[in-house]
C-alpha positions in Angstrom: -11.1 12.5 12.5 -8.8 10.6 9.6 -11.7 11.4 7.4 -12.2 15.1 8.2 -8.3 15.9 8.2 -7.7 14.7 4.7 -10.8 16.2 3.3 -9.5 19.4 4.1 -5.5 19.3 3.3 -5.2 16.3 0.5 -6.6 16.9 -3.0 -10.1 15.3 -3.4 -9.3 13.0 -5.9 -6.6 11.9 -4.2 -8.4 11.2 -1.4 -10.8 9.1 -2.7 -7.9 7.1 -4.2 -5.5 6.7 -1.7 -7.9 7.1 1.8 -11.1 5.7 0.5 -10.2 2.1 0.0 -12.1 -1.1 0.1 -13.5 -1.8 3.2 -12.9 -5.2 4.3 -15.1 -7.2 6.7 -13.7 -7.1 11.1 -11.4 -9.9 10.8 -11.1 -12.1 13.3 -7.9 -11.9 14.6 -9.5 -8.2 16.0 -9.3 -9.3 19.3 -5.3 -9.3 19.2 -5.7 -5.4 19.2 -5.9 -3.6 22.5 -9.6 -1.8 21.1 -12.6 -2.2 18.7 -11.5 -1.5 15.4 -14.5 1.2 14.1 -13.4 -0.2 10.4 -11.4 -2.8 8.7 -9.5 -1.0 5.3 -8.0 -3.7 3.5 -4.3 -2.3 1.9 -1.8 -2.5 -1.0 1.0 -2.4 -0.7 1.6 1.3 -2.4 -1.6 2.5 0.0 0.7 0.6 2.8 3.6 2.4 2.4 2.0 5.6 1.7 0.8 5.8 5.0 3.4 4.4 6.9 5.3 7.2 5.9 2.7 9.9 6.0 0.9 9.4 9.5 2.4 5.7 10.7 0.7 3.0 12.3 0.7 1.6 16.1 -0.5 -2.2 17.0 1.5 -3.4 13.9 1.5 -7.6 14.3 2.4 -10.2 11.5 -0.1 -13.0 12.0 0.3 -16.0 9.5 0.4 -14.3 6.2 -1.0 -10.8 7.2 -0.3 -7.7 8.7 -2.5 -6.5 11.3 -2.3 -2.9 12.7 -4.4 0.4 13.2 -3.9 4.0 11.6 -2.0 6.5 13.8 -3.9 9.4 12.8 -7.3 7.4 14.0 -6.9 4.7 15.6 -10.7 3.8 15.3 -9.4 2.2 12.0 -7.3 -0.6 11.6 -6.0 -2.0 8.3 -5.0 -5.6 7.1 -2.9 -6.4 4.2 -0.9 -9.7 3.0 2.8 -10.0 3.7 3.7 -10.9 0.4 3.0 -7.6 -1.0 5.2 -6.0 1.4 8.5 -6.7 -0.5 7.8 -4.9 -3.7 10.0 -2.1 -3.5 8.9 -0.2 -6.5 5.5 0.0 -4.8 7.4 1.5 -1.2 9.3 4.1 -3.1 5.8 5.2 -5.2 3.9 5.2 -1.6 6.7 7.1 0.2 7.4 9.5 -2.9 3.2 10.6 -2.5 3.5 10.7 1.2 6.2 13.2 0.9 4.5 15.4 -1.6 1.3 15.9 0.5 3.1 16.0 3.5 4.6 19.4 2.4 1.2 20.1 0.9 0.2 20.5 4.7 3.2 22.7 5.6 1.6 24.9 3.8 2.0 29.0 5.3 -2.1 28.9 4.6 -2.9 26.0 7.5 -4.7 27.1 10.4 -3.8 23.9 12.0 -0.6 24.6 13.7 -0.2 21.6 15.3 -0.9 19.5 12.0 1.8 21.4 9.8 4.2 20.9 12.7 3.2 17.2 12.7 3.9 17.0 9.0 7.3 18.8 9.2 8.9 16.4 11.8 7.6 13.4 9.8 9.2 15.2 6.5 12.6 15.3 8.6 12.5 12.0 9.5 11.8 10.5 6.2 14.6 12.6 4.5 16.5 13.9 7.3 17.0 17.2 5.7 16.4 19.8 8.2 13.9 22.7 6.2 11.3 24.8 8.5 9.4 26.3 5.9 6.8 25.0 3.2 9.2 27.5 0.6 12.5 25.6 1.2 10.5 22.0 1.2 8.8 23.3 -2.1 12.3 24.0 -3.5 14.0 20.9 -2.6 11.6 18.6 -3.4 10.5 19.7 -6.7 14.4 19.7 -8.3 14.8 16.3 -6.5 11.3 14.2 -6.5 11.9 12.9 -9.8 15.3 11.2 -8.5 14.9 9.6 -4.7 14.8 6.2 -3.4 14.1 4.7 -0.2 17.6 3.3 1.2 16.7 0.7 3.6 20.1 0.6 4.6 19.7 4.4 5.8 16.3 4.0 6.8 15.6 7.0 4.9 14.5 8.9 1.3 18.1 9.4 -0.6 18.7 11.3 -3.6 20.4 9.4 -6.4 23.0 11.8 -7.7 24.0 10.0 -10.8 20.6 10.1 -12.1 19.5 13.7 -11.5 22.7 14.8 -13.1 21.5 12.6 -16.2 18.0 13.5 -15.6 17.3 10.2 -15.8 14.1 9.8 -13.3 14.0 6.8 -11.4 10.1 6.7 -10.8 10.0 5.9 -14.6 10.7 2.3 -13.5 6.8 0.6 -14.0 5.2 -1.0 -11.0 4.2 -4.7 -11.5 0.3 -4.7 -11.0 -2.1 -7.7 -10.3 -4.8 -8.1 -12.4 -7.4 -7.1 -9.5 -5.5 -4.1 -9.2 -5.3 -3.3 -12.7 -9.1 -3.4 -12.8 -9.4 -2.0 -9.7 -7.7 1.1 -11.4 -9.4 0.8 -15.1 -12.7 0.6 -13.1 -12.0 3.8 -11.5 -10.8 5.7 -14.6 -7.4 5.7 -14.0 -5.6 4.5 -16.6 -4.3 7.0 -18.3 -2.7 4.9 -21.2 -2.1 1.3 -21.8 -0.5 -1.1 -24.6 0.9 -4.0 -25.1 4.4 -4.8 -25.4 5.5 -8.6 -26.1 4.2 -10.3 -23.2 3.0 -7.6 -20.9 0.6 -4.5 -21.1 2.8 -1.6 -20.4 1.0 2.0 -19.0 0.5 4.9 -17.1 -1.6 5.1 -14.0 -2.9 8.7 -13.6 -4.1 9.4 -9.7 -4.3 13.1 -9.9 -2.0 15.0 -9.1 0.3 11.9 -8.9 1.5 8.9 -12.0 3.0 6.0 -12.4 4.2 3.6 -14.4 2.9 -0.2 -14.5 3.2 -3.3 -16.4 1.4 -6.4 -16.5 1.7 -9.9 -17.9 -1.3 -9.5 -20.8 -2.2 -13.0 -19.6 -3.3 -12.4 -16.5 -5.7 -10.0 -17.7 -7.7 -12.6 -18.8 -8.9 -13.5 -15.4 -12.7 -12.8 -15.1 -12.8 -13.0 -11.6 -10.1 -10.8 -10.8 -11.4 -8.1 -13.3 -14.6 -8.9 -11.6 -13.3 -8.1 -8.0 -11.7 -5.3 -9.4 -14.8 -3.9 -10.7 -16.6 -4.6 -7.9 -14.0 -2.7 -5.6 -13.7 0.3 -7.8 -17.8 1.1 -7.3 -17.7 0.4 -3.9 -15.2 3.4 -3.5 -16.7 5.7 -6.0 -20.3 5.0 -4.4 -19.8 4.0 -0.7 -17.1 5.9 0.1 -17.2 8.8 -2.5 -20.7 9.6 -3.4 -21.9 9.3 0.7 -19.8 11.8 1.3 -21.0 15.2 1.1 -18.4 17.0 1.2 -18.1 15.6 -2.7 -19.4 18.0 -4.8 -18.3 19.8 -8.3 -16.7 18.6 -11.0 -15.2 15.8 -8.7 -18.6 14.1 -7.8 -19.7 15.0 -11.7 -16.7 12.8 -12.3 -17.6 10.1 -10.0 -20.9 9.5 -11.3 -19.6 9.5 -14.8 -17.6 6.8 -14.3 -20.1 4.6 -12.2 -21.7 5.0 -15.2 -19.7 4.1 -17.4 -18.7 0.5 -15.0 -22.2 0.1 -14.7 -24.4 0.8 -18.3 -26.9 2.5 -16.0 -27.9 5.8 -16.4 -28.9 7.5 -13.3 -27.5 11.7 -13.3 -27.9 12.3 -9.1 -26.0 10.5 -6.1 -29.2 9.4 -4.2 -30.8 7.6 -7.0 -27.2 6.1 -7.6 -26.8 5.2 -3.2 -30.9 3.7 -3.6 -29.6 1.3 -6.8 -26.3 0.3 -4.7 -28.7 -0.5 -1.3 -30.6 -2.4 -3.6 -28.5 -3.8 -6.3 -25.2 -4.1 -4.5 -24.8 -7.7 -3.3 -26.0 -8.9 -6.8 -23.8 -7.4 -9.1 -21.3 -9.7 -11.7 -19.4 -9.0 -14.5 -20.8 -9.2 -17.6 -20.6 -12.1 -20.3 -18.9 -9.1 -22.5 -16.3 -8.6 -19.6 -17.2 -4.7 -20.2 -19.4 -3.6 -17.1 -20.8 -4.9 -13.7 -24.7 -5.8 -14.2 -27.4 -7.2 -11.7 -27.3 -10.9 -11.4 -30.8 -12.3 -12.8 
């Protein structure tokens, strides 16, 4: 259900950014939940916010230094995701500032899901507590304002900061403070739009189409093989897994995807089923190479 609702009302790109993330082994603490979980989708703490705001989540439980909870809009999947991520506010206000734009994305007059572009307007209302009832007026406020919101915790709710719209002066402009096996996780996927470094940190531009950011991160830490290496490692496990075993990817998008596996990989396979046979095969064996550029088979 998740799956097949945001194939057809977020941008496929998107999607296999923001939806499609790493799939982490059942954890144990499972049994805490009231059901199953169908999958285990291991968060950040942008992907965390982003769907809190967008669909929500029920179950949530703190348990030693994790979150536990399941998704809301299918609650077949649960998610995990480490406490001490949750307190990086720049990453809340990037998550909640993308859940709001494809939220009115699915208020959309074109939706033949009623019910679903209703759904989306009452979580709009409650995120900004502005009271629109059509995707025009939503359209209109939020593309004079998106550049200049913050989430208030002291409001529970998405403000606009005067000051700074007057100045045009955007606020998201602030950079996001990445971990290395982010960063990779990112540069693996083909997402960095621009990077350079700046005294002690490599400042950039994250490019998730249609949405950006800003990042920076200590250069030092990029020196960490076995983060890039887990950051590799996730970033073809969501282009193959969950992007090329989907057929609903097709076009320029899984063109794209197959590029860039290429590109992480130094292999040179042109369809998805001889790329999903080298994954069956190869998957479990693959390390980072001694050049640090690409993920090879272990010999």
């Amino acid at each position: 259900m998740l799956r097949t609702i945001l194939l057809m009302y977020l941008s496929p790109v998107f999607v296999s950014g923001l939806f499609l993330l790493q799939i982490a082994p059942v954890f144990a603490q499972e049994q805490l939940l009231s059901m199953p979980c169908r999958e285990v989708r291991s968060l950040d703490a942008m992907e965390y916010w982003f769907w809190d705001a967008f669909s929500g989540f029920s179950e949530v439980q703190d348990l030693e230094q994790e979150r536990l909870g399941r998704f809301v809009i299918d609650p077949g999947i649960c998610f995990r995701i480490a406490l001490i991520t949750l307190d990086n506010s720049q990453q809340k206000n990037a998550g909640i500032r993308q859940a709001v734009s494809e939220l009115i994305m699915w208020t959309a007059d074109g939706n033949p899901d009623e019910e679903t572009a209703e759904r989306a307007m009452r979580r709009l209302k409650q995120i900004t507590e502005e009271n629109f009832d059509t995707y025009t007026e939503w359209t209109a406020w939020w593309e004079t304002r998106k550049n200049y919101v913050l989430w208030s915790e002291e409001e529970a709710r998405l403000i606009v900061i005067i000051s700074a719209m007057e100045a045009g002066e955007p606020i998201h402009h602030e950079a996001i403070v990445l971990a290395a096996e982010e960063y990779w996780f990112y540069a693996g996927r083909g997402w960095i739009l621009e990077s350079e470094p700046v005294g002690r940190y490599v400042l950039g531009r994250v490019l998730i189409p249609p949405h950006d950011f800003n990042f920076r991160i200590l250069e030092a830490d990029l020196v960490d093989r076995d983060a890039k290496e887990r950051g590799y490692l996730r970033a073809l496990e969501n282009m193959i897994v969950d992007g090329l075993l989907l057929p609903e990817l097709l076009g320029d998008s899984l063109e794209s995807i197959i590029a860039q596996i290429a590109t992480l990989t130094g292999e040179s396979y042109v369809d998805r089923h001889s790329w999903v046979d080298w994954w069956n095969i190869n998957g479990d064996s693959l390390i980072l190479s001694a050049s640090g550029n690409r993920l090879i088979v272990r010999q």
